[in-house]
C-alpha positions in Angstrom: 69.6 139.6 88.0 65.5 138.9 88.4 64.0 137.1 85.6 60.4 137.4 84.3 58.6 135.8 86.6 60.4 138.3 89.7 59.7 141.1 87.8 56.1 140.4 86.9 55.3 139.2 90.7 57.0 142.6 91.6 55.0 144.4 89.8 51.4 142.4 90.6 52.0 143.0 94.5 52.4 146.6 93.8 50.2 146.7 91.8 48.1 144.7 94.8 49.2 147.3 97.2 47.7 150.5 95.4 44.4 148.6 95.5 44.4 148.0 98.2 45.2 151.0 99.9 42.3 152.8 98.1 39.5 149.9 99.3 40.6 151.2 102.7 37.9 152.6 104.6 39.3 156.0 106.3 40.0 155.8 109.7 38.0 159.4 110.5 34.6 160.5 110.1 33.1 163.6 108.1 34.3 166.5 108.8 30.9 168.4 110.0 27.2 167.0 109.7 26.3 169.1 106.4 26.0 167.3 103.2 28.5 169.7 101.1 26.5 169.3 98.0 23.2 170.9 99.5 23.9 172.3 103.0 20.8 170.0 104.3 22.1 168.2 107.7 23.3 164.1 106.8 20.9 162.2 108.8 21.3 160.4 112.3 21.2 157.2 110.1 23.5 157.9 107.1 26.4 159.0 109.3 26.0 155.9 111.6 26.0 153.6 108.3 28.7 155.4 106.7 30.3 157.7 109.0 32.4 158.8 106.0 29.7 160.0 103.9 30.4 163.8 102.9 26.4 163.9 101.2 23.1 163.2 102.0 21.2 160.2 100.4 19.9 162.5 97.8 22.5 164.2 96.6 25.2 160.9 96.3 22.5 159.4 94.2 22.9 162.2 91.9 26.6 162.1 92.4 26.2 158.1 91.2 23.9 158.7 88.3 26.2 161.6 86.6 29.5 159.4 87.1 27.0 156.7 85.0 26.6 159.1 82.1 30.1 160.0 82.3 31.5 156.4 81.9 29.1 155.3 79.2 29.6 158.3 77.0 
């Protein structure tokens, strides 16, 4: 039979595990070249930087400042 301390290091490694798997970066790049916000093409420099970036600069800013509003309200 675990005790305490089995159970509670069971559940901090999976616990561990989950964030871990969603600080991985994804092993494919964006689909197409498009932000799919606007339609405007990602830059040259965006994709290289993050070559997992689904928006342009402009429109994951606004992206970034709604989810602000969101989590303050």
């Amino acid at each position: 039979m675990a005790d305490i301390a089995d159970i509670a290091s069971d559940l901090m490694e999976r616990r561990m595990e989950r964030a871990m798997a969603t600080c991985r970066l994804p092993d494919t790049m964006a689909a197409n070249d498009e932000c799919e916000e606007c339609g405007c093409e990602i830059p040259a420099a965006r994709r290289q930087a993050a070559p997992w970036a689904t928006t342009c600069i402009e429109c994951q800013g606004i992206r970034e400042k709604n989810a602000g509003r969101y989590r303050h309200a």
